[in-house]
Steps between C-alpha positions, in 0.01 A plus 500: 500500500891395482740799629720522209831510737588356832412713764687335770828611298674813445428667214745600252543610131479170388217424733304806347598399126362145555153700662517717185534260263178253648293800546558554120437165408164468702296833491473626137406833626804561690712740302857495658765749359839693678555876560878465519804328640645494834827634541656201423263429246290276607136553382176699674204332419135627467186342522210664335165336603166613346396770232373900564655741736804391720341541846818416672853394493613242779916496537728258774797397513649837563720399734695228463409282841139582470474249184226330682298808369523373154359154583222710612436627179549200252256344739267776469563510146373111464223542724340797275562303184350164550228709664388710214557146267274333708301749551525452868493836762816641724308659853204601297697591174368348173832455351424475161223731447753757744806414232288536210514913525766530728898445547712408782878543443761226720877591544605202728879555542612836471855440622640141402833551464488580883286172571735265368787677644237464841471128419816331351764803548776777340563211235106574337622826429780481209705786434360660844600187739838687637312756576211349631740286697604736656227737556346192728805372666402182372192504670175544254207395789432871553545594101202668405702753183539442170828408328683834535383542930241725409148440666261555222176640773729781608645595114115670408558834426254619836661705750819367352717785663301454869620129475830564393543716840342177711754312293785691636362527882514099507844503348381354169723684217534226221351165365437203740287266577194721521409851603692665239280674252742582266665811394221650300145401436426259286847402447460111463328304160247358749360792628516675201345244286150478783508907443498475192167226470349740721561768274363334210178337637272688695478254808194627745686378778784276608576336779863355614525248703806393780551332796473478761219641793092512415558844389371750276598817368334771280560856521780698367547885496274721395351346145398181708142460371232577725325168443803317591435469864182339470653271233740423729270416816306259244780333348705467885104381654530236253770274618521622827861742418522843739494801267814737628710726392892420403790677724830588498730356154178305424273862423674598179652363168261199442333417212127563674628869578612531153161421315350695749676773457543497115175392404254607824327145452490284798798284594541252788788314685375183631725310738380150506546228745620516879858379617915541378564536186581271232105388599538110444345415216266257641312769642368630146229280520370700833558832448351439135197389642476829709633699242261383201194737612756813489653445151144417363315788648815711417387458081140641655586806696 
């Protein structure tokens, strides 16, 4: 099976239009749509594989230098449709007769304005690029916002106020490269636009995935699901990732907290991948290969 992008490149928002567009062309069943703009209006595109219930929704690209997390997913994405049109399995998963009366929802890039600002600097970002100029110093290797310096996995609206006080101990008070989670939930088109999918289709479970570490996280606050932690040991057994618990800025104001909280479904964090982020794209082909038997099991659990 061809890998319908070049995974020893960074991938962009062209890179991910191109994947889009084959994916289209090849698998019939792929339904592709968007849930909204960016802040700088770029688009956020959906895949919708299979028919039935949506057991999960799968989201990367939440922060801008983790964009190897939506290679991940195209690849995934490819995988599970030639599968089911061949009729061929995925670790034991009949992929067609599995698609047939169930859905899997694919959100690859939640944040591309702040990838291409990542990847080819302030001037990707159009009205913004003063200020993104000079929000980095000129320096975008550690950008990981969006367009307006706000870091989309702290701007959930999940112990909001609690972050905003961690904020404020580590000196961060306004937009920057990352950290900043805004100054009120929900405050950026991104993050509002994946609330509002999750409002609107009753995902079983979602998982988000970052880099980097072999990590795993599951619980939030009190409506955490009791059947979460065994989900969790499953899903982490499967490709070899520690299950943990997040600390410090990282414990509230993500998305997984967020659908936890709102919805008391089951929501993960996976942090994929070992070393310094940006994780060089020519290492998607081996962390996919560990990673596969997670994101399949994680449409069985």
């Amino acid at each position: 099976m061809a890998i319908v992008f070049n995974d020893r490149m960074p991938f962009g928002t062209s890179e991910l239009r191109e994947a889009t567009h084959k994916l289209q062309e090849r698998y019939a069943s792929l339904r592709t749509q968007t849930i909204g703009e960016s802040v700088l209006g770029r688009p956020l595109f959906l895949y919708l594989l299979g028919q039935g219930p949506c057991q999960a929704l799968y989201v990367g690209g939440v922060h801008a230098l983790e964009y190897i997390t939506s290679m991940l997913l195209v690849r995934f994405t490819e995988r599970l449709c030639a599968c089911a049109e061949t009729g061929g399995t995925l670790h034991g998963l009949g992929a067609a007769s599995f698609l047939s009366n169930h859905a899997l929802a694919v959100l690859p890039m939640l944040n591309p304005d702040g990838v291409e600002i990542h990847l080819h600097g302030a001037q990707t970002a159009g009205a913004a690029a003063a200020t993104v100029m000079r929000l980095s110093g000129g320096d975008f290797s550690t950008w990981q916002a969006n367009a307006r310096g706000v870091d989309l996995n702290h701007n959930f609206d999940a112990g909001f106020r609690i972050l905003k006080q961690q904020e404020a101990q580590h000196g961060i008070h306004g937009p920057g490269p990352g950290k900043f989670g805004g100054y009120r939930p929900e405050s950026e088109a991104e993050t509002r636009a994946l609330c509002h999918l999750c409002r609107r289709i009753p995902f079983k479970k979602t998982i988000a995935f970052h880099s980097q570490g072999e990590e795993l996280y599951w619980h939030y606050g009190p409506k955490t699901p009791p059947e979460a932690c065994q989900m969790a040991m499953r899903l982490g057994n499967s490709a070899g990732y520690a299950v943990k618990n997040p600390t410090g800025m990282a414990a509230h104001g993500g998305f997984k907290d967020w659908f936890i909280q709102t919805f008391a479904r089951p929501g993960f964090t996976v942090e994929v991948g070992k070393g310094h982020n940006p994780l060089p794209p020519e290492n998607c082909p081996v962390i996919y290969e560990k990673l596969e038997p997670m994101m399949v099991l994680g449409l069985q659990v």
